[in-house]
C-alpha positions in Angstrom: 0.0 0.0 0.0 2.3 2.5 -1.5 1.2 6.4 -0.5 1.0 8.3 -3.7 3.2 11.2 -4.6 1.7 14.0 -2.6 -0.3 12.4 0.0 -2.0 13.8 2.8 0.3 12.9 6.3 -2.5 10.6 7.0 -2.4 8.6 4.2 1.3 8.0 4.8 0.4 7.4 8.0 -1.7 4.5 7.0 0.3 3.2 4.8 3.4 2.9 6.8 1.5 1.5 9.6 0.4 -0.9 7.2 3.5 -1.8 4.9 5.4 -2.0 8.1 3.0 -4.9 9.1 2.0 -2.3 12.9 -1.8 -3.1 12.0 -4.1 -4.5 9.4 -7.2 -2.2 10.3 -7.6 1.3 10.6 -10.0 3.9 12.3 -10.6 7.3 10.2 -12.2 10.2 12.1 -12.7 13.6 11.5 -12.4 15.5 8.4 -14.0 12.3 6.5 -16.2 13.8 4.7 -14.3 16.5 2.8 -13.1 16.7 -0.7 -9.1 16.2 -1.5 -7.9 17.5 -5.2 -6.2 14.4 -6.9 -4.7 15.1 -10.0 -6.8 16.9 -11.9 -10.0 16.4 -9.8 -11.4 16.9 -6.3 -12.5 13.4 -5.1 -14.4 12.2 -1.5 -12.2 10.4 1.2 -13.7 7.1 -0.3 -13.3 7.4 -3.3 -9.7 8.4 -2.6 -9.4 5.5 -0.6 -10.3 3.1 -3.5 -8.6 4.3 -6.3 -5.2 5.6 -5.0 -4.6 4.4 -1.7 -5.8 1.1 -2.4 -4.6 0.7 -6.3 -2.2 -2.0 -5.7 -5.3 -4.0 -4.1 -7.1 -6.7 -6.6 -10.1 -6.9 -4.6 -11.6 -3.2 -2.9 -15.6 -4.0 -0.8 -17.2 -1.3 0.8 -20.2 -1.3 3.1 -22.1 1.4 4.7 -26.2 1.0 5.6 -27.6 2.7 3.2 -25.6 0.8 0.0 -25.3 -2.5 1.4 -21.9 -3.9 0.1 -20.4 -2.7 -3.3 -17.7 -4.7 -5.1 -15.7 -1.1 -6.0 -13.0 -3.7 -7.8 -11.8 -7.4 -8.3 -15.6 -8.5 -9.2 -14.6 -11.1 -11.3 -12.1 -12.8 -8.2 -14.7 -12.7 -5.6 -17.1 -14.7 -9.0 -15.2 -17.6 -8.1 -15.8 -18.3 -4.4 -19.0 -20.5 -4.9 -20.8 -18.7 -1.8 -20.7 -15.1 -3.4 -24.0 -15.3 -4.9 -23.5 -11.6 -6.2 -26.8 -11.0 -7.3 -28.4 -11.4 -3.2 -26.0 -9.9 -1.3 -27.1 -9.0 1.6 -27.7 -5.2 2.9 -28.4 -5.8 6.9 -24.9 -5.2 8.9 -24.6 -8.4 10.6 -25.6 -10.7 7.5 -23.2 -8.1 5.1 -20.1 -8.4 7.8 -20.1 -12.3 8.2 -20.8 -12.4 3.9 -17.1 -11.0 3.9 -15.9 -12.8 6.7 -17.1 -16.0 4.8 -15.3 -14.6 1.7 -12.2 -13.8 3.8 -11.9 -17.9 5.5 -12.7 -19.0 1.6 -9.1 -17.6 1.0 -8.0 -18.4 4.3 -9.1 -22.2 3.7 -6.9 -21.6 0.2 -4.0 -20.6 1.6 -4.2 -23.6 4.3 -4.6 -25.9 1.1 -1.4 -24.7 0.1 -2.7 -22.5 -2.6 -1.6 -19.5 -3.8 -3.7 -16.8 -3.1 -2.5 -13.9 -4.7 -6.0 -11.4 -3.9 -4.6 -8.7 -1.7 -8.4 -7.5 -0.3 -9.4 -4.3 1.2 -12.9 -3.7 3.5 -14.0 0.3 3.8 -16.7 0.3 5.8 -18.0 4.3 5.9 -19.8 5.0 9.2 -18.9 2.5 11.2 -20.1 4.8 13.6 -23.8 4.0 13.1 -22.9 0.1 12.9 -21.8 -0.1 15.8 -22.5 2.9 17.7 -20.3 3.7 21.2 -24.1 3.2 23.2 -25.4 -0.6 21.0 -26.2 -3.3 22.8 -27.8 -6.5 22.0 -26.8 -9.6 20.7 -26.6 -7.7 16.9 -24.4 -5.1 18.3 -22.2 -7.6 20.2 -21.9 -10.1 16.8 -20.4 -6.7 14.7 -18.2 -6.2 17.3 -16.9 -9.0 17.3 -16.5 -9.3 13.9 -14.7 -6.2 13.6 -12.4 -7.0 16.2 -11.1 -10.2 14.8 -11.1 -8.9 11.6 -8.3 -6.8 12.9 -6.0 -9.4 14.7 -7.2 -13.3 14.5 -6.6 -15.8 12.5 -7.4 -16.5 9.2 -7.5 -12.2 8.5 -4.5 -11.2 9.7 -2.5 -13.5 8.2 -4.0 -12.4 4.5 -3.1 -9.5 2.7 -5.6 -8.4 4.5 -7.0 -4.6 5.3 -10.0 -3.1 7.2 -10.2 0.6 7.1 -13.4 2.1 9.5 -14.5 5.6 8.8 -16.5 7.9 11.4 -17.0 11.2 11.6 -16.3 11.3 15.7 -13.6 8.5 17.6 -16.1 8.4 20.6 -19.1 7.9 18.9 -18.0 4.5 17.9 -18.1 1.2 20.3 -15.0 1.7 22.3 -13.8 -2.2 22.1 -13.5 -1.4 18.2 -12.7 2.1 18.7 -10.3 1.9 21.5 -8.4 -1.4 20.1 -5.2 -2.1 21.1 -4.7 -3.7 17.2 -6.7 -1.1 15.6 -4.5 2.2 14.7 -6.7 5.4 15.2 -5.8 7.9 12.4 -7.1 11.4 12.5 -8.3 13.4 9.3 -7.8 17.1 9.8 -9.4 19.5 8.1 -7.0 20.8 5.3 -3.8 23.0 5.6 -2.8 26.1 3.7 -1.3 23.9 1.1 -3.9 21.2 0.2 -6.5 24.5 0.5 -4.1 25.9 -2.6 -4.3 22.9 -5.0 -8.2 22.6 -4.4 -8.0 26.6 -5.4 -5.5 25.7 -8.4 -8.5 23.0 -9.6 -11.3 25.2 -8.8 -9.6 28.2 -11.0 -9.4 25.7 -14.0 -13.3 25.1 -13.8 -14.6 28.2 -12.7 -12.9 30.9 -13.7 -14.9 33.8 -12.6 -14.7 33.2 -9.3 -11.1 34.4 -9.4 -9.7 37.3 -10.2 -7.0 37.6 -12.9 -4.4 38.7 -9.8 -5.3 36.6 -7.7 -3.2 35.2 -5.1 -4.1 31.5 -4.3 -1.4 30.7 -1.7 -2.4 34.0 -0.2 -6.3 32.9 -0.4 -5.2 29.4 1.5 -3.4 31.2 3.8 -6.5 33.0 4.5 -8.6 30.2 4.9 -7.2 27.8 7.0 -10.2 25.9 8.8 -12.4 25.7 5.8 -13.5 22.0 4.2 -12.9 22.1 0.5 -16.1 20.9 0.0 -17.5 24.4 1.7 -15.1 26.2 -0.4 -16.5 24.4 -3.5 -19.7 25.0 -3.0 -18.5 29.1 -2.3 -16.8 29.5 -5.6 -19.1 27.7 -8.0 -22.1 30.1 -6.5 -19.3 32.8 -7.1 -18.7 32.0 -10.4 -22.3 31.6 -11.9 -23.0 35.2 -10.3 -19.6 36.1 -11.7 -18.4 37.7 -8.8 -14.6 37.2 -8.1 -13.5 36.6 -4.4 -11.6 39.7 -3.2 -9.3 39.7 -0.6 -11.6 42.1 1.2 -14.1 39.6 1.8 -11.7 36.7 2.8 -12.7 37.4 6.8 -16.3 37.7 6.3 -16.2 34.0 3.8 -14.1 32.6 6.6 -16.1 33.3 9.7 -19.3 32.4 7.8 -18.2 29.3 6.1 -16.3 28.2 9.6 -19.2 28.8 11.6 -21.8 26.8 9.1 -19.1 23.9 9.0 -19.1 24.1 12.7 -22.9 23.5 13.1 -23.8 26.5 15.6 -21.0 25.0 18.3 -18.4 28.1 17.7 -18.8 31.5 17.2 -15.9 33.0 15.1 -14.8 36.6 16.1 -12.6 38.5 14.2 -11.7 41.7 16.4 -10.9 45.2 14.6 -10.2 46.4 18.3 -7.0 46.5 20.2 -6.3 46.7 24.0 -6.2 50.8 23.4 -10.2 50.2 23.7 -9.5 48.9 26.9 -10.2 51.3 29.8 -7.9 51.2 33.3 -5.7 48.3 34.5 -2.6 49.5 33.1 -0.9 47.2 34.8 -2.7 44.6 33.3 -2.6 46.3 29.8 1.1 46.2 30.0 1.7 42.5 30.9 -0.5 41.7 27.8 1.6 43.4 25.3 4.2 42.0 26.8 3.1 38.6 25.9 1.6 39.3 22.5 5.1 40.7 21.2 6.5 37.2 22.6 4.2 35.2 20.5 4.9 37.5 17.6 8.4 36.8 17.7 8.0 33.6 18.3 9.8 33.9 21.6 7.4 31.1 23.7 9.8 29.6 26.4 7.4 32.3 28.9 4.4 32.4 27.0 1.6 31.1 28.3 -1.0 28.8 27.7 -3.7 30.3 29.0 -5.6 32.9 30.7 -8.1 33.5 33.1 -10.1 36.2 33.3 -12.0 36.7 36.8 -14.6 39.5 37.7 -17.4 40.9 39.0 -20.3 40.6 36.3 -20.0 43.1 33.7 -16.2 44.2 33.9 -15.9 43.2 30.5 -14.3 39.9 30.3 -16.1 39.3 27.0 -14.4 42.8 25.7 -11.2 41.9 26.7 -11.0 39.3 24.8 -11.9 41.5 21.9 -9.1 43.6 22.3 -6.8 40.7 23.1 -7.0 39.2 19.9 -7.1 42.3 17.7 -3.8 43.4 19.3 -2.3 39.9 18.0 -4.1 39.7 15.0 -5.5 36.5 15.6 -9.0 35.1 15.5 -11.2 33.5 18.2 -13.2 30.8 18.5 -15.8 31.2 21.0 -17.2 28.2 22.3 -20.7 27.9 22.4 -23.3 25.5 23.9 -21.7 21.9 22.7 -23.6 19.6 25.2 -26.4 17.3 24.1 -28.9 15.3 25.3 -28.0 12.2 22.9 -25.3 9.8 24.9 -21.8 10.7 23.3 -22.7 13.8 21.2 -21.7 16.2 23.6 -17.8 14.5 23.2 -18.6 14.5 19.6 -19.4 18.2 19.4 -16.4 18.4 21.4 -14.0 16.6 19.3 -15.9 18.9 16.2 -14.6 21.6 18.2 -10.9 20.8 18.7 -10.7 19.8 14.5 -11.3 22.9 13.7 -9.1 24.9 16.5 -6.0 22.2 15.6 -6.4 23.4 12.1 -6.5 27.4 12.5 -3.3 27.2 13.1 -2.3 30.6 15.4 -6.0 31.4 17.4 -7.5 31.9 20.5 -10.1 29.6 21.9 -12.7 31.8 24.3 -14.7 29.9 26.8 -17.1 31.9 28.6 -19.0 31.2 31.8 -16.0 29.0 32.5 -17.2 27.2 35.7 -20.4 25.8 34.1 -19.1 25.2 30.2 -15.9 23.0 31.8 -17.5 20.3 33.6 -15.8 18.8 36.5 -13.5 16.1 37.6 -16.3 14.0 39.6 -19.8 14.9 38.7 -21.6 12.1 40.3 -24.5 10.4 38.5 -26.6 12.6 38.1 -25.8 13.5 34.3 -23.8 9.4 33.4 -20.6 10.9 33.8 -20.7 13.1 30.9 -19.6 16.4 33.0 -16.4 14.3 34.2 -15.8 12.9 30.3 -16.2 16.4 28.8 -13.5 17.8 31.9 -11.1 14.7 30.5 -11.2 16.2 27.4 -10.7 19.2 27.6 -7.9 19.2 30.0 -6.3 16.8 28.1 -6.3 19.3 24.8 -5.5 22.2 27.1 -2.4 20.7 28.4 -1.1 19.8 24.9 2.5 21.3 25.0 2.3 21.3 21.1 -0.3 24.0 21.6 2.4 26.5 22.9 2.3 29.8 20.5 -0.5 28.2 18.0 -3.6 28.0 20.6 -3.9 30.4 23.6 -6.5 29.5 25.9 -8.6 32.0 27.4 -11.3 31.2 30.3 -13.9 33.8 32.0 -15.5 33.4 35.1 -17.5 35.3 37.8 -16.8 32.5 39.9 -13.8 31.3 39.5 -13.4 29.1 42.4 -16.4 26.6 40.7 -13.6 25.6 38.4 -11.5 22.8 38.6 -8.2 23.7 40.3 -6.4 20.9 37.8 -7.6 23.4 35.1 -6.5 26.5 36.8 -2.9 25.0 37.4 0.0 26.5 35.9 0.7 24.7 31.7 -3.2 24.9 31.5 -3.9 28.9 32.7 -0.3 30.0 33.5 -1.7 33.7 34.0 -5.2 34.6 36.1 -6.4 38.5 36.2 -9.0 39.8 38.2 -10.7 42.3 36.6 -12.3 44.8 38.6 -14.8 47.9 38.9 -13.3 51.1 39.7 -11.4 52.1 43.0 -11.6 55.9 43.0 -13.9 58.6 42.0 -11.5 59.8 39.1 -11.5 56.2 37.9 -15.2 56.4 37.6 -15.6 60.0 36.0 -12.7 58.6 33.2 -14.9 55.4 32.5 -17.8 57.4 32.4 -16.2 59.8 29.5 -14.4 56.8 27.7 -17.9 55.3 27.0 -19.6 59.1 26.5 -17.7 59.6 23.7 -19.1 56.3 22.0 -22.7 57.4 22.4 -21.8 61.1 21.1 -22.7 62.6 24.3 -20.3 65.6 25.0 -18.6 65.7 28.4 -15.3 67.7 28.6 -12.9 67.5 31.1 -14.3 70.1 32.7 -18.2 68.1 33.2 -16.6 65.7 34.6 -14.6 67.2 37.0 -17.2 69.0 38.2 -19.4 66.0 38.5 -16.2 63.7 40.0 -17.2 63.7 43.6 -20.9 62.4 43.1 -19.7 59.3 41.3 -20.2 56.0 42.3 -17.5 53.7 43.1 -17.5 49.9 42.2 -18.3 50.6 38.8 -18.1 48.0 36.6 -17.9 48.7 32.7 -21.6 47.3 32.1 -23.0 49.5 34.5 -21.4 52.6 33.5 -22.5 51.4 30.0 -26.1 51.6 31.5 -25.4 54.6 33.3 -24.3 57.0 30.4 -27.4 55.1 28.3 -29.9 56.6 30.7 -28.3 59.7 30.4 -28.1 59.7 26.7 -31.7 58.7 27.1 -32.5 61.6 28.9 -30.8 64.0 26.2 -32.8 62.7 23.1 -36.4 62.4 25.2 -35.9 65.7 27.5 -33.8 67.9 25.5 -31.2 68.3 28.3 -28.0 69.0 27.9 -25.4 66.2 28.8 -23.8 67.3 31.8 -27.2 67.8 32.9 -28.2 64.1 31.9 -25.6 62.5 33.8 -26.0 64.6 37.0 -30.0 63.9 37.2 -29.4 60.3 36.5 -26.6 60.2 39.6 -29.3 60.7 41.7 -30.6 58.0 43.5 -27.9 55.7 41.5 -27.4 52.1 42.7 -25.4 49.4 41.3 -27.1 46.9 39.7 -25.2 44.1 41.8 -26.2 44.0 45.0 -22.9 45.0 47.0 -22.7 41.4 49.0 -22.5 40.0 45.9 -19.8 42.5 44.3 -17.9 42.0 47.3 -18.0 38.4 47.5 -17.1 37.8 43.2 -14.4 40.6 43.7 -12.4 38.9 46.8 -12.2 35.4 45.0 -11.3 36.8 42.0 -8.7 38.7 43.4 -7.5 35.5 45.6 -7.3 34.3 42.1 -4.9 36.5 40.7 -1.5 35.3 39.7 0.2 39.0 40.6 -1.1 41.1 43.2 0.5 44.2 40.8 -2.9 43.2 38.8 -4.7 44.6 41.7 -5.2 48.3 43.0 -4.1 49.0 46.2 -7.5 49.9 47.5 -8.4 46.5 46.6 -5.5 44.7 48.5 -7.3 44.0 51.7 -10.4 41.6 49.5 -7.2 39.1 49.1 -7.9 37.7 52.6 -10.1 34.6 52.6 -14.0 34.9 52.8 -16.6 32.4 52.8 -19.2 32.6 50.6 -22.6 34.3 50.9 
């Protein structure tokens, strides 16, 4: 099973694994139903399968439920086992799977006779995942299983020339005794790089030329969208080319995002920040240690960078904002994780794994999990929900720990209630650096926020307003309620005709926060306790670092 010329690294994977004689059957996951551009044409996995990974093969079977079993090649071999019976072969998994195992001991029988038995043969069986699905039971789902599993190690298969190769979209969804298999090799599809993204661009200029400009820069354009199937971008430049409307390199972000986040099914958000941390109000200190980091990982300097954040406040500091700036000051986009958990047993890992595809092939990112304490799951989550909280935590610890990750995924969590997460995911080569971001300390803090986010809503407050107006403002302000703040005074302007300064004063009146202050208190001392440098913290502050319980 010579890889041809150009191969994806899986394929070579699969092929050493099997010319070497390491294994006999393989598991493909992931990117598996994408396009790959082969030669002149863009062709499914399958079909890739059969005709170039498997050429040298005399006799190619598939199987998947909805086909039954197709003879892709070596018809007229399999003709002369006496049990074929071509024209009834059965379509139901269990009688299908033991039709080929009969086929398989026919040449197994041979080659005890002392026969020559020259038929190298090759099984694809495409979603193995629904034949024997990771929550089957039953005497069926126990007879495929078993099947599959000696397929892959007993006698007579492996000592044919002999190959299995299952194909899933997600490793957990498929029963772990074939999935997990100890003679089974597990080979992960990624979704395409830069490169392969280039050739499928090369092919698609050949057919539909309009879609491209004559400039155009198609290692720039695969550059551009690294996380996009082929078969999305496909789909993209034949529409463009029967509008006859070129691809610009203008639109590259918006293509992305959108084609990324249809790919992704509604389980990421894709963010693409114009903002840098200059839109970031306050914590200097903070401001500083981030631009710090972002010039390492633009150097590539990442013996000190880390591999994650944390980002611990009161509600409404702007964690979510943050994260905005963040990534606009590297240049980078963000994946925001979004609600991945399901009520079907083993879709919530599959979303999961989904998830990590796609941030594995971005390449440089950052991944953005919100509401950190409730998304993460935890170590031990009893019975109540089967274990999937404490499956979903395995996960993703595992993936955040990845040392390969270093300076290609930064890992940012936000939480008002940081002490709900795991302390294994807090630890240091998970979230090396935690900030506690906080509402103001000081009046002047206050008045500042206050004009930062006046001059957004076109309200006119000069230096002057504001001093004058200093004294009555509240402390504890978060950035949400200051946002709601100079809203109700902007309000006030367009309904009552008033002028701003005059706004803002009436609507200091009677002013409370909207967080009740036992529970400001109580989110800012445990985020604080959080912090990984107390130089994060104002002084005023310094005193909510002692231990509290909570409320």
């Amino acid at each position: 099973m010579p890889a041809p010329h150009g191969a994806p690294a899986w394929a070579n994977e699969l092929a050493l694994a099997y010319e070497s004689g390491a294994h006999g059957q393989f598991i493909l996951y992931g990117n598996v139903h994408d396009r790959i551009a082969v030669g002149a044409q863009l062709v499914g996995l399958a079909g890739y399968l059969e005709s170039h990974l498997l050429s040298s093969f005399q006799v190619v079977l598939s199987y998947d439920l909805g086909n039954g079993i197709t003879i892709e090649r070596g018809g007229e071999l399999v003709e002369k086992w006496a049990g074929a019976n071509l024209k009834t072969m059965p379509r139901e998994p269990q009688p299908a799977l033991h039709w080929i195992s009969r086929y398989l001991r026919y040449l197994g029988n041979l080659r005890a006779l002392g026969r020559e038995v020259k038929e190298n043969v090759a099984v694809i069986l495409r979603g193995v995942d629904h034949i024997v699905p990771a929550d089957g039971a039953g005497f069926e789902h126990g007879s495929l299983t078993s099947v599959l599993r000696d397929w892959s190690s007993e006698a007579p298969f492996a000592d044919l020339s002999f190959t299995s190769i299952l194909i899933a979209d997600n490793l957990n969804d498929v029963e772990p005794l074939v999935a997990f298999s100890t003679h089974a090799s597990r080979i992960r599809v990624p979704l395409p790089d830069s490169a392969e993204i280039e050739r499928a661009l090369t092919l698609l200029r050949t057919h539909e030329p309009k879609a491209f400009p004559p400039e155009a820069n198609l290692a720039q354009i695969g550059a551009a969208l690294v996380g996009v199937t082929i078969s999305a971008l496909e789909s993209l430049v034949k529409i463009r080319d029967h509008s006859g409307q070129a691809l610009s390199s203008a639109d590259l972000t918006r293509i992305k995002k959108e084609l990324v986040e249809r790919d992704s099914a509604g389980l990421v958000e894709f963010i693409e920040s114009a903002r840098t941390l200059d839109a970031y109000h306050g914590q200097e200190a903070l401001k500083r240690w981030l631009r710090q980091d972002i010039k390492l990982w633009q150097t590539g300097d990442l013996k000190a960078l880390p591999m994650g954040y944390l980002l611990c406040g009161p509600v409404g500091t702007g964690k979510t904002f943050l994260v905005e700036c963040l990534a606009g000051e590297a240049g980078v986009p963000v994946v925001k994780l979004k609600n991945f958990r399901d009520r079907w047993v083993g879709s919530s890992e599959g979303n999961l794994e989904k998830i990590f595809r796609l941030i594995r092939a971005l390449g440089r990112c950052m991944v953005f999990i919100d509401e950190a304490d409730q998304t993460l799951g935890r170590r031990d989550s009893g019975s109540g929900d089967s274990g999937l909280s404490g499956r979903l935590y395995s996960m993703i610890a595992q993936e955040m720990s990845d040392s390969s990750n270093r300076g290609r995924v930064l890992w940012i969590l936000a939480s008002s209630r940081p002490d709900l997460i795991e302390v294994d995911l807090k630890r240091p080569g998970r979230v090396d650096v935690k900030v506690p971001l906080l509402p103001t300390s000081t009046h002047a803090e206050s008045a500042a926020l206050i004009g930062a986010l006046a001059k957004r809503y076109g309200l006119q407050l000069n230096d002057a307003d504001l001093a004058a107006l200093q004294s009555r403002m509240p402390l504890l302000l978060t950035p949400g309620a200051a946002e709601a703040l100079v809203v109700k005074a902007y309000r006030r302007v367009r309904t009552e005709s008033l002028e701003p300064r005059a706004a803002l004063d009436a609507c200091l009146v009677g002013y409370q926060n909207p967080v009740p202050a036992d529970v400001l208190e109580f989110q800012m001392r445990i985020s604080i306790r959080e912090a990984t440098d107390l130089a994060f913290v104002p002084p005023a502050f310094h005193k909510y670092a002692e231990p509290t319980a909570a409320p």
